[in-house]
C-alpha positions in Angstrom: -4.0 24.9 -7.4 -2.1 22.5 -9.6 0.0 20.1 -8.6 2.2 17.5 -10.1 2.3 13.8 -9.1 5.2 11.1 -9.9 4.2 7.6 -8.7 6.0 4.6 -10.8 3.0 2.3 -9.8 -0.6 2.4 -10.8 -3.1 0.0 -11.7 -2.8 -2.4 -13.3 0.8 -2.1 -12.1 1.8 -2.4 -8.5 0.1 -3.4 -5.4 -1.1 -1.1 -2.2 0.8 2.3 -2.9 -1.4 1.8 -7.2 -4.0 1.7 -5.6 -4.2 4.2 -3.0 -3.1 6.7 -5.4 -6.1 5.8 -7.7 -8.8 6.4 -4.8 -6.8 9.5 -4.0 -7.2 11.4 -7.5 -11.0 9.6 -7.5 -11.5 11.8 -4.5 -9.3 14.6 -5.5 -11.1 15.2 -9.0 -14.3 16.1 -7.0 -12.5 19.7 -5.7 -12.8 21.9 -8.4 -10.2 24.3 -7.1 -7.7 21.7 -8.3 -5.7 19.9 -11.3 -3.1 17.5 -10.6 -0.9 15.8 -13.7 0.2 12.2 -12.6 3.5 11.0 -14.5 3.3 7.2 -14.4 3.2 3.5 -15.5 1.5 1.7 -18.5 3.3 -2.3 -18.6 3.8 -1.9 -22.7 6.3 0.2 -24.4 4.5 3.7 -25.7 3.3 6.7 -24.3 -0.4 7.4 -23.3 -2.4 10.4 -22.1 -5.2 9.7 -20.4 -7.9 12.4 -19.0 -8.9 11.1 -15.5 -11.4 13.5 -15.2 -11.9 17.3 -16.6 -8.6 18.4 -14.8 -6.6 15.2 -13.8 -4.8 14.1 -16.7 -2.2 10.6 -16.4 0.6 10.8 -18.0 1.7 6.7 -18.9 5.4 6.3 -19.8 5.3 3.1 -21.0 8.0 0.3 -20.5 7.9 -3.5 -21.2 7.3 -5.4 -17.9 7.5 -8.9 -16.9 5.7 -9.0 -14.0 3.2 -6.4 -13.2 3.8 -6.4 -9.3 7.2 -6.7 -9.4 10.2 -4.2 -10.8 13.4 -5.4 -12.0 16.4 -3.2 -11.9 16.3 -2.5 -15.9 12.9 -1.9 -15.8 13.1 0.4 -13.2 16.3 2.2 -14.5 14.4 2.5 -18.2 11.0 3.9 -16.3 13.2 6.7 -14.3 15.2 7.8 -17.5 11.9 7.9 -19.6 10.2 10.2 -16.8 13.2 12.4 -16.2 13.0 13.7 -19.5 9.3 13.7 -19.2 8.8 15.5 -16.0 11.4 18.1 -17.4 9.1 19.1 -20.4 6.3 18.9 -18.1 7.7 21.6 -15.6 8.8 23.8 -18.5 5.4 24.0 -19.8 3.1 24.0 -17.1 3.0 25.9 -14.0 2.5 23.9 -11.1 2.4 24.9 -7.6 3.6 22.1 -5.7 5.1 17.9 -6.6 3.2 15.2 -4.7 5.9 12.0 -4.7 4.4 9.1 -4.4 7.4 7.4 -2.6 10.6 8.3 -1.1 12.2 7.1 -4.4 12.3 6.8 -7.3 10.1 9.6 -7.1 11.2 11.8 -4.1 14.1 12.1 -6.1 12.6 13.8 -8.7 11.0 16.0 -6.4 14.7 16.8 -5.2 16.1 17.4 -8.5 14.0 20.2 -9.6 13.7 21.6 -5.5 14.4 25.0 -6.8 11.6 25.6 -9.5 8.5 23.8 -7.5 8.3 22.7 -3.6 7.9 19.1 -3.0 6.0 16.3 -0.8 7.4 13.2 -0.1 4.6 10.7 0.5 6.6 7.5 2.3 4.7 4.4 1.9 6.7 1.8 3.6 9.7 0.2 1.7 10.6 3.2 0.9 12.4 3.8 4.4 15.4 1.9 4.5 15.4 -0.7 7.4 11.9 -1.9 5.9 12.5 -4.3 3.2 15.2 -6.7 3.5 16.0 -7.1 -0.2 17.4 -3.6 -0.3 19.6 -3.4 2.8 22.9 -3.9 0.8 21.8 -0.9 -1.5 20.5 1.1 1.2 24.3 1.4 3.2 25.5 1.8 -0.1 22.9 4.8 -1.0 19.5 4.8 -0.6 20.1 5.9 3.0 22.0 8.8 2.2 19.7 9.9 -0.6 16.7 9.4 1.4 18.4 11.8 4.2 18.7 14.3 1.3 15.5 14.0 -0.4 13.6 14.2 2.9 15.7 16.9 4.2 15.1 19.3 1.4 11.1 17.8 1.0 8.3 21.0 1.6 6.9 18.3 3.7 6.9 14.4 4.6 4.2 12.2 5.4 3.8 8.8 6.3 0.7 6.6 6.6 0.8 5.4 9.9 2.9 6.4 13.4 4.7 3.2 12.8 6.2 4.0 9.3 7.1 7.4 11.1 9.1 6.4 14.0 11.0 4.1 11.6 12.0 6.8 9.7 12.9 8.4 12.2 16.5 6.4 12.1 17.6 7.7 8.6 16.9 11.5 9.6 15.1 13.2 12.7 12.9 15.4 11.0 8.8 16.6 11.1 6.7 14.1 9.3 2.8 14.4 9.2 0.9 11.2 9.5 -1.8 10.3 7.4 -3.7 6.9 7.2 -4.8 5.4 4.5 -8.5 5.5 3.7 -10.9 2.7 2.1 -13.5 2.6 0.0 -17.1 1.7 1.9 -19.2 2.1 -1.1 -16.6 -0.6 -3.3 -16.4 -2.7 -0.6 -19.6 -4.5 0.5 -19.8 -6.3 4.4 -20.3 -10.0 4.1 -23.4 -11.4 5.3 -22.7 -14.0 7.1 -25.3 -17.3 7.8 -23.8 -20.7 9.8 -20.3 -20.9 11.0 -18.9 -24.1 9.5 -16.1 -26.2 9.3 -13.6 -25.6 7.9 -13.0 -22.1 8.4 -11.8 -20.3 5.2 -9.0 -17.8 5.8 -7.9 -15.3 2.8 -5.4 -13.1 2.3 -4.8 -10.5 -0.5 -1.5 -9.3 0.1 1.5 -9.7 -2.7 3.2 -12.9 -3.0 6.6 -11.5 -1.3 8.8 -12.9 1.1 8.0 -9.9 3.5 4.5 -10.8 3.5 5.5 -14.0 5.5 3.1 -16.0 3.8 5.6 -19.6 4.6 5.0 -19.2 8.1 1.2 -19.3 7.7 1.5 -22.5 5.2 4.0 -23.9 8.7 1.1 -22.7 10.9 -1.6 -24.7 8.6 0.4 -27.6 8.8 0.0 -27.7 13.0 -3.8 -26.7 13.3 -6.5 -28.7 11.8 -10.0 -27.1 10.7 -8.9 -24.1 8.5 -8.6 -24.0 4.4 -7.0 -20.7 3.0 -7.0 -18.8 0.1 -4.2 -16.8 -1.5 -4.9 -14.2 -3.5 -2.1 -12.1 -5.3 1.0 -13.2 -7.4 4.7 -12.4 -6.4 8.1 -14.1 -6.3 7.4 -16.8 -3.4 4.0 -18.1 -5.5 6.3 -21.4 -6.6 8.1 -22.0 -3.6 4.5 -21.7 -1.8 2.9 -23.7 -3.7 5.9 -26.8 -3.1 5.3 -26.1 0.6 1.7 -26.3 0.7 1.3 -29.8 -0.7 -1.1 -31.5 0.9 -2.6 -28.8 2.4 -6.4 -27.5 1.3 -4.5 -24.1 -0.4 -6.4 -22.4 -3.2 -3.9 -19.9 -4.9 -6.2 -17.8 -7.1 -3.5 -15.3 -8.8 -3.8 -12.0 -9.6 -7.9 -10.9 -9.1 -8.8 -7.9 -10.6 -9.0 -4.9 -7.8 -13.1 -4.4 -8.5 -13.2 -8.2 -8.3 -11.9 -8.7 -4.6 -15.3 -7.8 -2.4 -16.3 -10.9 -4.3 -13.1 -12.6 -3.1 -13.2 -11.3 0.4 -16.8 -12.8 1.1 -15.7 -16.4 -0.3 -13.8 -16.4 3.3 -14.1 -16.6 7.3 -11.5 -14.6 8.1 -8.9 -12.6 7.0 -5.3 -12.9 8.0 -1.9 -11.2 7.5 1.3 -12.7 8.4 3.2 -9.9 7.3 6.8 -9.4 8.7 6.7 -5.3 7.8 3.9 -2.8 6.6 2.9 0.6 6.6 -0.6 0.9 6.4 -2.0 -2.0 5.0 -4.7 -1.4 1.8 -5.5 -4.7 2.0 -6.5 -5.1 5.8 -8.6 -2.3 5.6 -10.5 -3.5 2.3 -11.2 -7.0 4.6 -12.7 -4.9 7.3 -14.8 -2.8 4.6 -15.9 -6.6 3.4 -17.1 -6.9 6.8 -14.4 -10.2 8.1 -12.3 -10.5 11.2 -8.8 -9.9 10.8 -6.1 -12.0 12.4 -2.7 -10.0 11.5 0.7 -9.3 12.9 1.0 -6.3 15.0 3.2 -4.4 12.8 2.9 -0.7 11.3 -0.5 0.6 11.6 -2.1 -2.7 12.0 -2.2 -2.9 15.3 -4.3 0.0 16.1 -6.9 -1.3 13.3 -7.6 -4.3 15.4 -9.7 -3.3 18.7 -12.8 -6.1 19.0 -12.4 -6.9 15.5 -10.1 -9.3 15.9 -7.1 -10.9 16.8 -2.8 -10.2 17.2 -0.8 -12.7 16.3 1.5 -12.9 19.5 4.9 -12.7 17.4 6.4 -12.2 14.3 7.5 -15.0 11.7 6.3 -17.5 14.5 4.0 -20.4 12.9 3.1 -21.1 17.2 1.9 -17.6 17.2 -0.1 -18.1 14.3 -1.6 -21.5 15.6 -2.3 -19.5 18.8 -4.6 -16.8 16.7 -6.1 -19.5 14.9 -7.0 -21.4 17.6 -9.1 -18.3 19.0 -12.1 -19.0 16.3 -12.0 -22.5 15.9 -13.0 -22.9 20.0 -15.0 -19.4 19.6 -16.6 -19.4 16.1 -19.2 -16.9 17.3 -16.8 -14.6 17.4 -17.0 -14.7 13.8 -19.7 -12.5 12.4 -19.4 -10.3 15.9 -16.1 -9.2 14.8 -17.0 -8.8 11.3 -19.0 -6.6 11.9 -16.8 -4.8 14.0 -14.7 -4.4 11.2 -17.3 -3.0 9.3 -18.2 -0.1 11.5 -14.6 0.3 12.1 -14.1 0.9 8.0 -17.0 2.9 7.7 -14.9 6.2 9.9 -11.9 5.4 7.6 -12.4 7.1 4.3 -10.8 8.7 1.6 -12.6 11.9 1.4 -10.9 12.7 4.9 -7.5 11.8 3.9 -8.2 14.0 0.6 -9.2 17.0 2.9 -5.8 16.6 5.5 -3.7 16.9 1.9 -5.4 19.3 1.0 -5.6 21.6 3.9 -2.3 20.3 6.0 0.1 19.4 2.9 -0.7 21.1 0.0 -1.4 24.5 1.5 1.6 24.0 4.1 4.1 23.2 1.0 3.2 25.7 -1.6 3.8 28.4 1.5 7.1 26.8 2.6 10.3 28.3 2.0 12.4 27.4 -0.8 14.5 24.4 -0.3 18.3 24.9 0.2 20.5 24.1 -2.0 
């Protein structure tokens, strides 16, 4: 089988969605039966092949970026033309036997525009479905909803990574979609030893500097509980405005941390914690539990269902109580610590990405190549 990829982020570009798809083609390269082209980033202008592996090759369309976690409409406009022409040549040359979209879009529409010579996946991620980040709600009534009802409806197949992700979906068009977690890396990811509990607890988080990661209502929180230092890791377009509202406050932003740095990271804390206001399937949750910490986190998109005695929900969303509420729980209980750690841990451990390999495999690839063609 050989199949085509299109994902606009990948290391060192991009965040979650980068990264997943680089522990995805690490465990895809180990199945013979397969080849796989990925058409994607490189932050300086060029163009750059890359073998992966005997039979993944990455395709880099390069563009000149700013900020390597953040797109800007010109960027992403000169990216999409550049790949256009790029995926064109590709198809006309090769013979693939099904498109893997990283994305609803930019990529799924790709996918769409050559439906008729190869059948596509649409792999949705999380602000890819309109009504999940609130920077694109003006663009979404004006066209991403519409194009999303088109790209999914003619897609082989759509997936999202957690039940969550799905049912939102579910308002832009009522149709089949197959979910599948993300996985993490146990062998990367080392659990934290942990000696005496002291004060003050550390918390970390690793999650992108954006305003959907709700990152000022933790600083709020920080401000009402005493006992608890945190640890920022990540860059984004809040890092300034953060920064002025944690004055005073024992905050350590560290910046962008190199990927195989963060175990190192992770075990410089307590705790982890996610304030996020939306998410799919969070990367970086699941690396914390693989680094063997507690997890305090919102209850939104798969999150919820990765915390079962390894840690705590925060009660509500964008509520700095809530937070103070979840906080609370360790400071009186600080035992809890290392038991819910380890938790974590074990909890990591059944999460992999060889099985979520094997479900695309069996359950996506298979199932598109054998679909029908799309409409027109």
């Amino acid at each position: 089988m050989r199949v085509l990829m299109i994902n606009y982020e990948y290391p060192p570009v991009g965040g979650g969605t980068a990264n997943a798809n680089y522990y995805f083609i690490r465990e895809l390269a180990k199945h013979p039966e397969v080849a796989a082209d990925l058409v994607t980033v490189q932050p300086q202008p060029g163009m750059r092949i890359e073998n992966f592996s005997d039979r993944i090759r990455l395709h880099r369309i390069g563009i000149r970026k700013k900020d390597l976690h953040h797109w800007s409409g010109p960027e992403m406009l000169s990216w999409c033309l550049r790949a256009h022409f790029y995926i064109k040549r590709l198809l006309r040359e090769n013979a693939y036997d099904i498109c893997h979209c990283w994305n609803g879009w930019p990529p799924g529409f790709f996918g769409y525009l050559h439906r008729k010579k190869i059948p596509y996946v649409v792999a949705l991620r999380g602000n890819d479905v309109p009504g999940y980040e609130i920077r694109f709600r003006l663009l979404e009534k004006i066209i991403l909803k519409d194009l999303s009802r088109a790209i999914w409806r003619h897609a082989a197949i759509v997936t999202a990574n957690s039940e969550e992700l799905s049912e939102l979906a579910q308002n832009t068009l009522r149709c089949r979609i197959a979910v599948i977690p993300n996985g993490v890396d146990t062998e990367e990811f080392k659990p934290k030893q942990y000696g005496e509990i002291r004060l003050p607890l550390t918390l970390i988080s690793t999650n992108r500097l954006g305003q959907r990661k709700g990152h000022i209502h933790l600083i709020h929180a920080l401000r009402k509980i005493k006992g608890y230092r945190l640890i920022l890791v990540g860059q984004g377009s809040e890092m300034e405005s953060l920064k002025r509202e944690s004055e005073g406050l024992d905050v350590e932003f560290r910046g962008y941390v190199e990927h195989a740095d963060l175990n190192r990271e992770l075990h410089r804390a307590d705790i982890f914690i996610s304030t996020s206001l939306v998410e799919g399937m969070s990367n970086a949750t699941l690396e914390a539990m693989a680094a063997g910490l507690p997890i305090i986190s919102t209850g939104v998109g798969g999150v919820a269902k990765m915390i079962d005695g390894n840690g705590v929900v925060i009660g509500k969303i964008a509520d700095a109580d809530s937070i103070v509420e979840a906080l609370d729980i360790y400071l009186k209980n600080p035992s809890l610590i290392p038991e819910h750690g380890r938790r974590s841990r074990r909890m990591a451990e059944g999460m992999n990405w060889q099985s979520v390999v094997e479900r695309y495999l069996q359950e996506v690839y298979a199932a598109g190549v054998k679909a029908p063609p799309s409409p027109s």
